[in-house]
GUBAVEX-981565 format. One record per residue (C-alpha): residue in three letters; residue number from 1; x, y, z. Coordinates in steps of 0.02 Angstrom, whole numbers, plus 32768, in hexadecimal, padded with zeros to 4 digits. Each point is the difference from the previous one (the first is absolute). Example, Ala and Ser with C-alpha at 12.3 -4.5 7.8 and 13.67 -1.06 7.14 Angstrom:
# residues 2
<r=ALA	k=1	px=8267	py=7F1F	pz=8186>
<r=SER	k=2	px=8045	py=80AC	pz=7FDF>
//
This chain:
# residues 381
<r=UNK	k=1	px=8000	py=8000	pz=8000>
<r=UNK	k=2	px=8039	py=80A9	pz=7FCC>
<r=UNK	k=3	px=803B	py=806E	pz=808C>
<r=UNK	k=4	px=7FF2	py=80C6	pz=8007>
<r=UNK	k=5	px=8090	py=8058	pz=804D>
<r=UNK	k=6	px=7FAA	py=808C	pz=806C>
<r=UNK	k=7	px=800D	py=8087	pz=8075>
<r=UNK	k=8	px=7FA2	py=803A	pz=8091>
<r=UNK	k=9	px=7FE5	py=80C7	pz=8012>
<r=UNK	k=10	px=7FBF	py=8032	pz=80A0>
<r=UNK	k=11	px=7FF5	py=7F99	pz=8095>
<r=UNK	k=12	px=7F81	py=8068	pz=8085>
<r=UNK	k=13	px=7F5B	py=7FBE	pz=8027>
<r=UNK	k=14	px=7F98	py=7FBA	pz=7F3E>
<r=UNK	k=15	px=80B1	py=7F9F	pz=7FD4>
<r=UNK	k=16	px=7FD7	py=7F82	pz=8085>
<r=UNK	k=17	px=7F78	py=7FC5	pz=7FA3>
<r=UNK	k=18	px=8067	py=7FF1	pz=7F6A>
<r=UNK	k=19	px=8076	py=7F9F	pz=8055>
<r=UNK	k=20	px=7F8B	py=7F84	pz=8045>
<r=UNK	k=21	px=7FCD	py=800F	pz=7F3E>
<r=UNK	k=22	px=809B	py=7FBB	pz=7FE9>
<r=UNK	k=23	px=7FFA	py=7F7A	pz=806B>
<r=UNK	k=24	px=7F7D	py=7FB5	pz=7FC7>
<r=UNK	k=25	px=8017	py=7FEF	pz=7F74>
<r=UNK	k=26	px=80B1	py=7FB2	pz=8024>
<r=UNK	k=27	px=7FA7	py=7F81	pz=807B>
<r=UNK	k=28	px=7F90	py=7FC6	pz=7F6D>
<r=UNK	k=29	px=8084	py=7FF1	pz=7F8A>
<r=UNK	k=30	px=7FF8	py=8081	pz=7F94>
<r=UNK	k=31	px=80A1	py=804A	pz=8037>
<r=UNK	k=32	px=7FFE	py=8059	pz=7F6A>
<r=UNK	k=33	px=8058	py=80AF	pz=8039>
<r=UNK	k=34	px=80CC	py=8029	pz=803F>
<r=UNK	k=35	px=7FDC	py=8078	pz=806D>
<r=UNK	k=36	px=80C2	py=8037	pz=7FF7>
<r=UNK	k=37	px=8000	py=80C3	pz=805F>
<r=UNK	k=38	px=7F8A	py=8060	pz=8078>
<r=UNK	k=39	px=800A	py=80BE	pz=7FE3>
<r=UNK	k=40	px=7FAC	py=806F	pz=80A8>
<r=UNK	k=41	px=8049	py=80A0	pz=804F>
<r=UNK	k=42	px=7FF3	py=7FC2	pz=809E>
<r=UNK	k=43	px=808F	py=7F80	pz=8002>
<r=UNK	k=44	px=7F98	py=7F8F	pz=80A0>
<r=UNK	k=45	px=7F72	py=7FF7	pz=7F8A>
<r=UNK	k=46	px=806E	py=7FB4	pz=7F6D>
<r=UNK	k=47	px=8050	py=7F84	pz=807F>
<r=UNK	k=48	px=7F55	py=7FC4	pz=8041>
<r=UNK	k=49	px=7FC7	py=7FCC	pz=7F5A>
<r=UNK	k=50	px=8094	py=7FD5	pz=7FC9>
<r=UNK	k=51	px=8007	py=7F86	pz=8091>
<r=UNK	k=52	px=7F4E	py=7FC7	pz=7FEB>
<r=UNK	k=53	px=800B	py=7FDC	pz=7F48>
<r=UNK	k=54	px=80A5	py=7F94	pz=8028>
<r=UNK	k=55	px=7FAC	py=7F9A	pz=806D>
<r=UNK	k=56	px=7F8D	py=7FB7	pz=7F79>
<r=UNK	k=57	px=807A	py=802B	pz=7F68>
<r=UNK	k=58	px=809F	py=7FB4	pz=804E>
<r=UNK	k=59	px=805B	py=809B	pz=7FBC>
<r=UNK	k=60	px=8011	py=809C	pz=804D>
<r=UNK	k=61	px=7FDA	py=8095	pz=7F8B>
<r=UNK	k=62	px=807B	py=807B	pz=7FF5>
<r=UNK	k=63	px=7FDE	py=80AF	pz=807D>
<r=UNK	k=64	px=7FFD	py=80A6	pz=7FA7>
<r=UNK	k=65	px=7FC5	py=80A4	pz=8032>
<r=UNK	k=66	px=8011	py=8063	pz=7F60>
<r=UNK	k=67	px=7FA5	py=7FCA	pz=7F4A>
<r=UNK	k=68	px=8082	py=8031	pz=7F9B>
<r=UNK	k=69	px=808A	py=7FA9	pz=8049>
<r=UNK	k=70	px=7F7F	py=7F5E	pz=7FF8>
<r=UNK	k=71	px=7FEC	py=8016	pz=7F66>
<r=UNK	k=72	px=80A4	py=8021	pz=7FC7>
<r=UNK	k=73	px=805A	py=7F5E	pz=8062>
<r=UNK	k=74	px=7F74	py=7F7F	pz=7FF4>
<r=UNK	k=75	px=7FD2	py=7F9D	pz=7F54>
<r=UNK	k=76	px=7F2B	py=8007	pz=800C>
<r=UNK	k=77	px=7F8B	py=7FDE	pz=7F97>
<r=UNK	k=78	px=7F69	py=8051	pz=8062>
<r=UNK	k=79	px=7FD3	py=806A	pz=8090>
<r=UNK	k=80	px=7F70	py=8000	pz=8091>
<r=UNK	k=81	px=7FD7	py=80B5	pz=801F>
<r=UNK	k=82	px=7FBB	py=8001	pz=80C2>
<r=UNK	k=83	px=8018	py=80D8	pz=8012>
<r=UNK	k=84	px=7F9E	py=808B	pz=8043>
<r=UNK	k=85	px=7FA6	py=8041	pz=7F7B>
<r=UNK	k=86	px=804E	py=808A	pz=7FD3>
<r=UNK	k=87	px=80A8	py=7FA6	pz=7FD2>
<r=UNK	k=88	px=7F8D	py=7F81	pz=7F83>
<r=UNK	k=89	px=8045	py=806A	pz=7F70>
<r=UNK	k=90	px=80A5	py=801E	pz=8025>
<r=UNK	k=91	px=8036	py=7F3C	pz=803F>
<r=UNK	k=92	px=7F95	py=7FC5	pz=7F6A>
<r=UNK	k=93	px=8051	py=807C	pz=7F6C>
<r=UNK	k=94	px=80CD	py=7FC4	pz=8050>
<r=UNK	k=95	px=7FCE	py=7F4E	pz=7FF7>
<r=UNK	k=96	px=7FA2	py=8014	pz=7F4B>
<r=UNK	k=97	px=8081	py=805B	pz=7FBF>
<r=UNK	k=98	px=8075	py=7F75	pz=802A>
<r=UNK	k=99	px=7FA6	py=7F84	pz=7F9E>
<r=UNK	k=100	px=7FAD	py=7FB5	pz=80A0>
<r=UNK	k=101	px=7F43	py=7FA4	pz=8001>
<r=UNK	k=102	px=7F9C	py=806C	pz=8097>
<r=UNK	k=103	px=7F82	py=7FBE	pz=8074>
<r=UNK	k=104	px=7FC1	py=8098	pz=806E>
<r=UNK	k=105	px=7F8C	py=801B	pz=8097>
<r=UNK	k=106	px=7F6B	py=805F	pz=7FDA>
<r=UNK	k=107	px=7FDB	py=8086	pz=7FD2>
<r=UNK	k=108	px=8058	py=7FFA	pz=7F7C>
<r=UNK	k=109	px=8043	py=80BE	pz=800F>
<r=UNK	k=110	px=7FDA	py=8094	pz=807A>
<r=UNK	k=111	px=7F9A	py=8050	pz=7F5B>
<r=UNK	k=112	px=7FCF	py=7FE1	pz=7F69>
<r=UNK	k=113	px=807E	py=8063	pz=7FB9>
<r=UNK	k=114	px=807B	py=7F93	pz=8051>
<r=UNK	k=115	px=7FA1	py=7F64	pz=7FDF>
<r=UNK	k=116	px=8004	py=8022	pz=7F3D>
<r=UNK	k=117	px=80D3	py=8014	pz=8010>
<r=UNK	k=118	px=800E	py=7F5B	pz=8044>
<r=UNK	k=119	px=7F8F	py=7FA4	pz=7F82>
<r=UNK	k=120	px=8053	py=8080	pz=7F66>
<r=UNK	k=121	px=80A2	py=7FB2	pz=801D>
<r=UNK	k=122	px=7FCE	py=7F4D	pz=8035>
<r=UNK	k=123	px=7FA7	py=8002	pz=7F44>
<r=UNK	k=124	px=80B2	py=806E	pz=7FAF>
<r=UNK	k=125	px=806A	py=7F62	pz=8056>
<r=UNK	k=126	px=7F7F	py=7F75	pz=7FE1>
<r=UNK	k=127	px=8017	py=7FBE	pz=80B4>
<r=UNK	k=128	px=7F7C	py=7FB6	pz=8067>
<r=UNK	k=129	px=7FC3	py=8082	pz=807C>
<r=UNK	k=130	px=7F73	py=7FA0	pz=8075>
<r=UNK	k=131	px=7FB6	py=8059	pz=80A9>
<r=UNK	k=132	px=7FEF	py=7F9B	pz=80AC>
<r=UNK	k=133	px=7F2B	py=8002	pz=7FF1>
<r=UNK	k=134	px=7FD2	py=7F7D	pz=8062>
<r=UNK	k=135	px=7F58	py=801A	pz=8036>
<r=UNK	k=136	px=7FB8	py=7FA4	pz=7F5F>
<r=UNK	k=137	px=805C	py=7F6A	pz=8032>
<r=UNK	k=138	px=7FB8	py=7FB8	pz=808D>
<r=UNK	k=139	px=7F74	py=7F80	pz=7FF3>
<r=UNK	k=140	px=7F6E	py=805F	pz=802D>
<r=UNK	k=141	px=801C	py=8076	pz=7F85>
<r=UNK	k=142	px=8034	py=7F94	pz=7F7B>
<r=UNK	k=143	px=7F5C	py=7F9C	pz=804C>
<r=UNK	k=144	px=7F90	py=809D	pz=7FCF>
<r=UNK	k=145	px=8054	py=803E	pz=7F4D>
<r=UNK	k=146	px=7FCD	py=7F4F	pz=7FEB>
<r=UNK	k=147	px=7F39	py=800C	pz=802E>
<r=UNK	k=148	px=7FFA	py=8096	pz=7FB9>
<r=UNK	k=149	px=801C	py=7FB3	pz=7F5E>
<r=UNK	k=150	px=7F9E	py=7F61	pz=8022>
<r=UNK	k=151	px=7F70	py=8071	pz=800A>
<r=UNK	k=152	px=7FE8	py=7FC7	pz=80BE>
<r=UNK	k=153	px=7FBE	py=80C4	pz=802C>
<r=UNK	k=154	px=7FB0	py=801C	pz=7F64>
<r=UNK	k=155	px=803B	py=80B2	pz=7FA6>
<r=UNK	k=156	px=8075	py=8070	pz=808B>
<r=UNK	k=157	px=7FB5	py=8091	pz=8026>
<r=UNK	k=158	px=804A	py=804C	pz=80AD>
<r=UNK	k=159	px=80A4	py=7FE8	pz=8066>
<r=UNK	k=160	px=800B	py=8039	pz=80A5>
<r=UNK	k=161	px=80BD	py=8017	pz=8067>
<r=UNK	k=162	px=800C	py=803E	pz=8092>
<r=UNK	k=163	px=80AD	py=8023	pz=807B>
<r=UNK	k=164	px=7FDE	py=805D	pz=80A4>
<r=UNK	k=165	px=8068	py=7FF1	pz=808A>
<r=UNK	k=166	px=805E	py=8082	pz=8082>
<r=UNK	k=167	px=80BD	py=8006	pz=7FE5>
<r=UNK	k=168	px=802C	py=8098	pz=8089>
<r=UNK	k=169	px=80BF	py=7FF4	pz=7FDB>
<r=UNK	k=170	px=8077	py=8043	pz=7F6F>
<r=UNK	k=171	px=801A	py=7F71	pz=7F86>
<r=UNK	k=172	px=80AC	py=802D	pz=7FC7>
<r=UNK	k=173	px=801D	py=8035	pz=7F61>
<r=UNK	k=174	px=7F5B	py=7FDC	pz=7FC1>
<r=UNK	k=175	px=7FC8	py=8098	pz=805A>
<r=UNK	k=176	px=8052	py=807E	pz=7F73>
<r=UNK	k=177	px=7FB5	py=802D	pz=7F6D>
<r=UNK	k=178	px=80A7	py=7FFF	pz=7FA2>
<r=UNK	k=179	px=8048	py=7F52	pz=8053>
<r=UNK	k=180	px=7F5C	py=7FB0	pz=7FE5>
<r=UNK	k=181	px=7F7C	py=8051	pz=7F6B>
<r=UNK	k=182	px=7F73	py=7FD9	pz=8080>
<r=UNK	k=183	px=7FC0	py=7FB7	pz=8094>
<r=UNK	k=184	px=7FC7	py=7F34	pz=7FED>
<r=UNK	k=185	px=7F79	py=803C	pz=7F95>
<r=UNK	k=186	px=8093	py=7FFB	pz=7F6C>
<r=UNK	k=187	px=807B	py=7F8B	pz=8072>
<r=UNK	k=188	px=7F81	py=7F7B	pz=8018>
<r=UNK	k=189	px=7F79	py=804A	pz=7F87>
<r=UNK	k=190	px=8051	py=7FC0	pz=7F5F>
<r=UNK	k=191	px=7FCF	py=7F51	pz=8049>
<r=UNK	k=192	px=7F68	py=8022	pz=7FF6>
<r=UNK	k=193	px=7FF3	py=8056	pz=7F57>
<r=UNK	k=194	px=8061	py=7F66	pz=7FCE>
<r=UNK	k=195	px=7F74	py=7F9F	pz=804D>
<r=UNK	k=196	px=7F6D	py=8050	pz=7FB1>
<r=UNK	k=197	px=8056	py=8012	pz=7F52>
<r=UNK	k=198	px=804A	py=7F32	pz=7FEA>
<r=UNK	k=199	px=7F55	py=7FC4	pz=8056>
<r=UNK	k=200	px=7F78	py=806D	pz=7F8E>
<r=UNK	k=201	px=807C	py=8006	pz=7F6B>
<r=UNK	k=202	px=7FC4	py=80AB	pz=7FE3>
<r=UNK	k=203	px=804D	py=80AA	pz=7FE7>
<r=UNK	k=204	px=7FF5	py=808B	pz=8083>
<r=UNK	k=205	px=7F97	py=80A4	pz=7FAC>
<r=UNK	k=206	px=8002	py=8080	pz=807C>
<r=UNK	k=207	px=800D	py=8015	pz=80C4>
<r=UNK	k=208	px=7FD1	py=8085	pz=808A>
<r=UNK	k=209	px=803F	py=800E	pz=808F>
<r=UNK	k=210	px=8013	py=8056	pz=80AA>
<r=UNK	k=211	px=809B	py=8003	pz=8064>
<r=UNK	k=212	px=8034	py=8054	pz=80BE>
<r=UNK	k=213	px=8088	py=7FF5	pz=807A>
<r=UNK	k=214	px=7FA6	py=7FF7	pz=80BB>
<r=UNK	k=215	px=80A5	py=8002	pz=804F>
<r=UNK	k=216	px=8075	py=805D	pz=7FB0>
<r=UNK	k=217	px=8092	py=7FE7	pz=8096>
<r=UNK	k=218	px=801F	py=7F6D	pz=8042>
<r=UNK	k=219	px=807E	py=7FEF	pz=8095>
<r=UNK	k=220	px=8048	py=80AA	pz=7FCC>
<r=UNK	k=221	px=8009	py=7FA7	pz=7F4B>
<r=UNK	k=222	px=7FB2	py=806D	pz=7F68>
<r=UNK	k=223	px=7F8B	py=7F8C	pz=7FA1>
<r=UNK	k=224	px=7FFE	py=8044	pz=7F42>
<r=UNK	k=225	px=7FA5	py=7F81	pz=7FCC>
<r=UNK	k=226	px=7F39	py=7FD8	pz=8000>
<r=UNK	k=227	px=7FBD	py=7F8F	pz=808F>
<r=UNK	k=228	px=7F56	py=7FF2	pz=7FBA>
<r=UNK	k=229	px=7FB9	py=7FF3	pz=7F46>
<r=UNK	k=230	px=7F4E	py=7FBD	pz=7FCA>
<r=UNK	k=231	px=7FDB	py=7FF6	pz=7F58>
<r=UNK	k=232	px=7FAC	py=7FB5	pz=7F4E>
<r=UNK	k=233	px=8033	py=7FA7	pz=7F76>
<r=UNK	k=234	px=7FAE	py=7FEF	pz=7F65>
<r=UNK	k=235	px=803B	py=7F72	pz=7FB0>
<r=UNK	k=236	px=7FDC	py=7FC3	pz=7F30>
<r=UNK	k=237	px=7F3B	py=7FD4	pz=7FF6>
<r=UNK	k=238	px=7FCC	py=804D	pz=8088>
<r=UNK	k=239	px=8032	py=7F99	pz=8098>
<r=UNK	k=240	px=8037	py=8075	pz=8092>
<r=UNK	k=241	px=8081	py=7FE4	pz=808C>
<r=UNK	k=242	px=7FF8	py=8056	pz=809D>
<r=UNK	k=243	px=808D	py=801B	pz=8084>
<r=UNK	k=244	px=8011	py=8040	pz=80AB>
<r=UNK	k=245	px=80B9	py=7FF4	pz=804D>
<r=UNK	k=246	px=8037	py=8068	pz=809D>
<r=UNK	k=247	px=8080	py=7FE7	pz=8094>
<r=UNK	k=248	px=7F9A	py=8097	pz=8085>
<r=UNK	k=249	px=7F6C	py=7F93	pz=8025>
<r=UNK	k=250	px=8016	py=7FDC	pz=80B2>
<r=UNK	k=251	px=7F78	py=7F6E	pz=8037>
<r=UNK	k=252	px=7FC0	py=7F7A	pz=7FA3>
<r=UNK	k=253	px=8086	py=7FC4	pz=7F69>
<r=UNK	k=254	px=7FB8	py=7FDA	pz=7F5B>
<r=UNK	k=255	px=8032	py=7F85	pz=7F72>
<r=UNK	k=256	px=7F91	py=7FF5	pz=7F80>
<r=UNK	k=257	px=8018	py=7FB0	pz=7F41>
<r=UNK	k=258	px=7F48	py=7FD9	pz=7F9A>
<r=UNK	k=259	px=7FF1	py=7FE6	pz=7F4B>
<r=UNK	k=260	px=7F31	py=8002	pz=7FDE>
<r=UNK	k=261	px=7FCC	py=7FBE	pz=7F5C>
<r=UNK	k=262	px=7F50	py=7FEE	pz=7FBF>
<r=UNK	k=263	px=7FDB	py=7F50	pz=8052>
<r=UNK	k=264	px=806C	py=8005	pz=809C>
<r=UNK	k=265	px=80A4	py=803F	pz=804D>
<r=UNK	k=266	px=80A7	py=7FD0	pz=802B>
<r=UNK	k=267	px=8058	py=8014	pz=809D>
<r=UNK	k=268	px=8077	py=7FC0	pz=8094>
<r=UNK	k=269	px=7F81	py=7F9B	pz=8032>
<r=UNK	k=270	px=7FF1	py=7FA4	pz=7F50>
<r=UNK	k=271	px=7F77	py=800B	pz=7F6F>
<r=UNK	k=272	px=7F3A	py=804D	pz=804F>
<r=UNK	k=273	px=7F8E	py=7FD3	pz=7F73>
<r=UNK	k=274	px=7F45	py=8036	pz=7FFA>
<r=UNK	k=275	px=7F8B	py=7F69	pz=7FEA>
<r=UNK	k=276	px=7F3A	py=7FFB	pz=7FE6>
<r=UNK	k=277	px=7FA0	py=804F	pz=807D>
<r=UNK	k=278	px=8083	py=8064	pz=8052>
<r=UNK	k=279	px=8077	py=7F69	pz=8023>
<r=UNK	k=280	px=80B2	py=8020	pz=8014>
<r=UNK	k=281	px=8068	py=7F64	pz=7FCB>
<r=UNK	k=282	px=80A8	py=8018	pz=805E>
<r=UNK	k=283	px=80BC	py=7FB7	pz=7FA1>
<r=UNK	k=284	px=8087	py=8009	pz=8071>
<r=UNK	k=285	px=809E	py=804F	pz=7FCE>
<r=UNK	k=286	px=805A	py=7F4D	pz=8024>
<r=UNK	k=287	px=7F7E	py=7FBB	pz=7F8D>
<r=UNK	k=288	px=8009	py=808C	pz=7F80>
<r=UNK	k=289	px=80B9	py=7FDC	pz=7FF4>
<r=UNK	k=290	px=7FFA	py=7F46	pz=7FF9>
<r=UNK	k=291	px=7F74	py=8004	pz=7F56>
<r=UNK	k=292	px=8081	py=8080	pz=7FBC>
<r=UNK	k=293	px=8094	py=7F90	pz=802B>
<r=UNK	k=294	px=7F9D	py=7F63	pz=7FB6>
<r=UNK	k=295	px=7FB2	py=803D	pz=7F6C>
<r=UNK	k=296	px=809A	py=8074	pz=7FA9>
<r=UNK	k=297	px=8076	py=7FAB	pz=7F8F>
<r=UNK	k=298	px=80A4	py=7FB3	pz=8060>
<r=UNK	k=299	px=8066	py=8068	pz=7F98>
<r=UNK	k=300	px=7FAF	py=80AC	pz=803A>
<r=UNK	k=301	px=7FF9	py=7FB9	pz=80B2>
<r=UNK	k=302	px=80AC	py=7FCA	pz=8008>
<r=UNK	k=303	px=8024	py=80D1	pz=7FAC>
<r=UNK	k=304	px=7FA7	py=803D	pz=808E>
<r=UNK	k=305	px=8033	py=7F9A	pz=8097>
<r=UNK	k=306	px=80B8	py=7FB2	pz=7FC7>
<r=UNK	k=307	px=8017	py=7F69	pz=804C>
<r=UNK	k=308	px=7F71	py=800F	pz=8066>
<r=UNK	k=309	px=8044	py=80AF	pz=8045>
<r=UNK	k=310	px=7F8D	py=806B	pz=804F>
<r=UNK	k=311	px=8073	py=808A	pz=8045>
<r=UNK	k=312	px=7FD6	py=809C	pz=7F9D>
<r=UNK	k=313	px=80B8	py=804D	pz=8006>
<r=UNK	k=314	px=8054	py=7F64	pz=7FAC>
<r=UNK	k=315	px=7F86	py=7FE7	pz=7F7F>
<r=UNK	k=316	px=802C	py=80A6	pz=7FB1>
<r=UNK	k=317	px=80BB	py=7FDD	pz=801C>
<r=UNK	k=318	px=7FE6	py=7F60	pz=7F9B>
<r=UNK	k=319	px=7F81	py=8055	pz=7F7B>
<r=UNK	k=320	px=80A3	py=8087	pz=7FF5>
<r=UNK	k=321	px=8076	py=7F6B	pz=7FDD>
<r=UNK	k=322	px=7F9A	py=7FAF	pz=7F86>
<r=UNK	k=323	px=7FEB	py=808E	pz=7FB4>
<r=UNK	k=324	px=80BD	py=8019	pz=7FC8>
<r=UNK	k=325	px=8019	py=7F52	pz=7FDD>
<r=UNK	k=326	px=7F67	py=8002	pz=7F8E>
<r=UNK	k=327	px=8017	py=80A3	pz=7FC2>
<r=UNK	k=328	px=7F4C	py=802A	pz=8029>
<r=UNK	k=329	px=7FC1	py=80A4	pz=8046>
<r=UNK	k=330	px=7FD6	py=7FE2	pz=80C3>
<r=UNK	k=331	px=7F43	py=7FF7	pz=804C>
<r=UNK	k=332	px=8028	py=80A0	pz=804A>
<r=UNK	k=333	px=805F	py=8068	pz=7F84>
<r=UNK	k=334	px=8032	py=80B5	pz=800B>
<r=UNK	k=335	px=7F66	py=8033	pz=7F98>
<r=UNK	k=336	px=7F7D	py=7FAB	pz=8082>
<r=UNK	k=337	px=804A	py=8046	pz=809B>
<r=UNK	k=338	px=7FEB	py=80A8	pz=7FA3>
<r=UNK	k=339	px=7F4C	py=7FE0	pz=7FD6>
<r=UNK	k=340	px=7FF6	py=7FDF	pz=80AF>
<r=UNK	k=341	px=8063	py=809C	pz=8040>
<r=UNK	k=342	px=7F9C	py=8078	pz=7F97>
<r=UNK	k=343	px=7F6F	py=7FC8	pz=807A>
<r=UNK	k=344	px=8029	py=803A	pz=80A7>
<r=UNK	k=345	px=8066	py=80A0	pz=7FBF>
<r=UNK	k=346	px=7F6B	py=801E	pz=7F9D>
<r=UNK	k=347	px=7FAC	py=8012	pz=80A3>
<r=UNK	k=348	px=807B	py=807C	pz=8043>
<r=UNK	k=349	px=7FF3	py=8078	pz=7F66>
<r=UNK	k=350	px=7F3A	py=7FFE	pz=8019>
<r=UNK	k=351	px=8001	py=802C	pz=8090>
<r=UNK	k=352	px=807B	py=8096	pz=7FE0>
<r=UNK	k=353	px=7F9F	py=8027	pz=7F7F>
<r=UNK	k=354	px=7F4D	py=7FE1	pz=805B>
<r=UNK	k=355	px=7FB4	py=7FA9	pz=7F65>
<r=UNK	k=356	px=800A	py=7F55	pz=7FAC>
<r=UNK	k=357	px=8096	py=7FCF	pz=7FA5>
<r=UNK	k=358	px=8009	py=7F9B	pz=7F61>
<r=UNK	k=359	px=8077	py=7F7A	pz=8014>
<r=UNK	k=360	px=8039	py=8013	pz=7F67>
<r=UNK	k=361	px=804C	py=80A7	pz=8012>
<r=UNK	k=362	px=805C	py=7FC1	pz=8084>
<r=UNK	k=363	px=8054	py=7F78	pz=7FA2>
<r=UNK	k=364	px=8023	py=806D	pz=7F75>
<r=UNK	k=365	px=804E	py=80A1	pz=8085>
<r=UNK	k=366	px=7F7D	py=8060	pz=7FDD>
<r=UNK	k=367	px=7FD5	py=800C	pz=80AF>
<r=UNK	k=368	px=8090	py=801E	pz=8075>
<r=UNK	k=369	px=7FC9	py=80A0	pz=8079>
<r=UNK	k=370	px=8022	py=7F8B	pz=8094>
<r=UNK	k=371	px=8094	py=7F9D	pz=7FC4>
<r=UNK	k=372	px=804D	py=80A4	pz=7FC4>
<r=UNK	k=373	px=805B	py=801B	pz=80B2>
<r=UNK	k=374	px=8051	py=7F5A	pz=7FEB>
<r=UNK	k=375	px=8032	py=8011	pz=7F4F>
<r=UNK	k=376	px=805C	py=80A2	pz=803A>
<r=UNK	k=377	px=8044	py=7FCE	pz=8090>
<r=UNK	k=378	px=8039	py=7F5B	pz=7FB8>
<r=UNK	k=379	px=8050	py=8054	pz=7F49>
<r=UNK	k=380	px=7F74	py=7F8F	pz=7FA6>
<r=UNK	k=381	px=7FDE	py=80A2	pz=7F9B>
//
């Protein structure tokens, strides 16, 4: 089996799950990546994972606290991105411009602006540039693409997301506009754009939105970011996606995902479809992922879950591999995590601008009156 000689850049807190990534797949067999050099600032961090990935590699990756000099003393054929986002851009555009394959946490850049730099010269090298979206992976989401298409809930017509929680201290750099983009709404909310775009297969139109910072210190820490948004998507024919996501609701936490079709919804707690009469007859989830498990080809099953593999982080590590060996583009390319992107941001600029927002415009930088601080501040103009 073909191995990939890669690199690990970053090691704080989502790397962890790559690594586990990692090991799995190793314990199953597919030890299909050389996972030759970690890359971190913070020296400690670089050891750590350098220590943990030994452990199940039997080598120890080399320790380096400075891309270049990675890149210029190690022989690689691809990188794993794992950065605040944003240094998505920069990392990505050294290792691209090195001839290097890229798998990179999402979002895929701190803008679009910055987004569309990365993919421009993944496409000008014709390298493989996937982005860490994991969400779609897991079986109950693979479970509902799935009856969505078997025509379990008849035509979708609503979904409904909802985050709220109460998160009274700083969160590090995700606190600052210019380190972050957003709050979770774009950390976190390009899962769920993700979501609602691979389930429906449909297009996002237009959104509106509404977004507020409650508490704009924190522990004598300036929050720049939003810690509330609510808003709509309108999605192709007419099916509409609603989400609330905030961190300053003290009391009662909230998380809610439902997708509502014409005969019956889909949920955590499986597959609610109306009956005669007013019946509800109940699938659940276990079950709804067992008829999708037993009635798809082996082939696809064996794409989605290799070698039975049900963590979410090593599936796309192995969808990235066979992607360069097969010279195919990835599930998640550079182009769908943009799609996704242009979501969430789309919020943002409506609610700078106080009206709805074609998604469209803000794929195409049409619409950039709240990225435009970013841009600046970041030279992405």
């Amino acid at each position: 089996m073909e191995k990939i000689n890669l690199a690990l850049i970053g090691c704080g807190g989502i790397a962890d799950s790559h690594v586990e990534g990692f090991k799995n797949l190793s314990v199953r067999g597919l030890k299909v990546f050389n996972i030759k050099a970690v890359c971190d600032v913070l020296k400690e961090n670089a050891e750590k994972k350098a220590e943990r990935i030994q452990y199940f590699q039997g080598l120890k990756p080399k320790i380096y606290t400075d891309i270049r000099s990675m890149l210029k003393n190690e022989s690689l054929d691809a990188v794993d991105i794992c950065l605040p986002h944003n240094l998505h851009h920069v990392a990505a555009l050294e290792c691209l411009e090195r001839g290097l394959h890229v798998i990179i946490e999402k979002p895929l850049g701190i803008t679009m602006r910055a987004a569309k730099i990365i993919i421009d010269e993944a496409s000008k090298r014709n390298k493989i540039l996937a982005v860490a979206e994991n969400y779609r992976r897991a079986p109950n989401e693979r479970a509902f693409w799935w009856a969505i298409r078997e025509g379990l809930i008849g035509e979708p017509r609503m979904i409904l997301w909802a985050g709220v929680s109460w998160g009274p201290k700083p969160w590090g750099w995700r606190e600052d506009k210019i380190a972050a983009g957003g709050s979770w709404v774009f950390d976190g909310g390009v899962h769920w754009a993700d979501l609602d775009r691979y389930q429906l297969g449909k297009e996002a139109i237009e959104v509106f939105a509404m977004s507020h910072t409650f508490d704009p210190v924190k522990e004598g820490v300036k929050v720049t970011v939003d810690d509330m948004t609510m808003a709509i998507i309108r999605y192709e024919g007419n099916i509409f996606s609603q989400w609330t996501w905030t961190r300053a609701a003290p009391g009662k936490r909230i998380y809610m995902h439902i997708i509502y079709g014409s005969k019956g919804s889909l949920s955590d707690e499986g597959a609610q479809l109306e009956k005669n009469e007013g019946k509800i007859e109940v699938q659940p989830l276990n079950v709804l992922i067992s008829n999708m498990k037993r009635k798809i080809q082996q082939e696809d099953l064996e794409r989605l879950f290799p070698r039975g593999i049900t963590d979410t982080f090593a599936i796309e590590l192995y969808d990235f591999y066979d992607s360069i060996v097969n010279k195919r583009n990835p599930e998640v390319d550079g182009m769908e995590a943009y799609k996704d992107m242009a979501i969430p941001l789309g919020f943002y600029e409506s609610a700078v601008l106080n009206k709805p927002v074609k998604v469209k415009d803000v794929e195409e930088l049409r619409v950039e009156e709240y990225q435009k601080e970013i841009n600046e501040k970041l030279l992405l103009v």
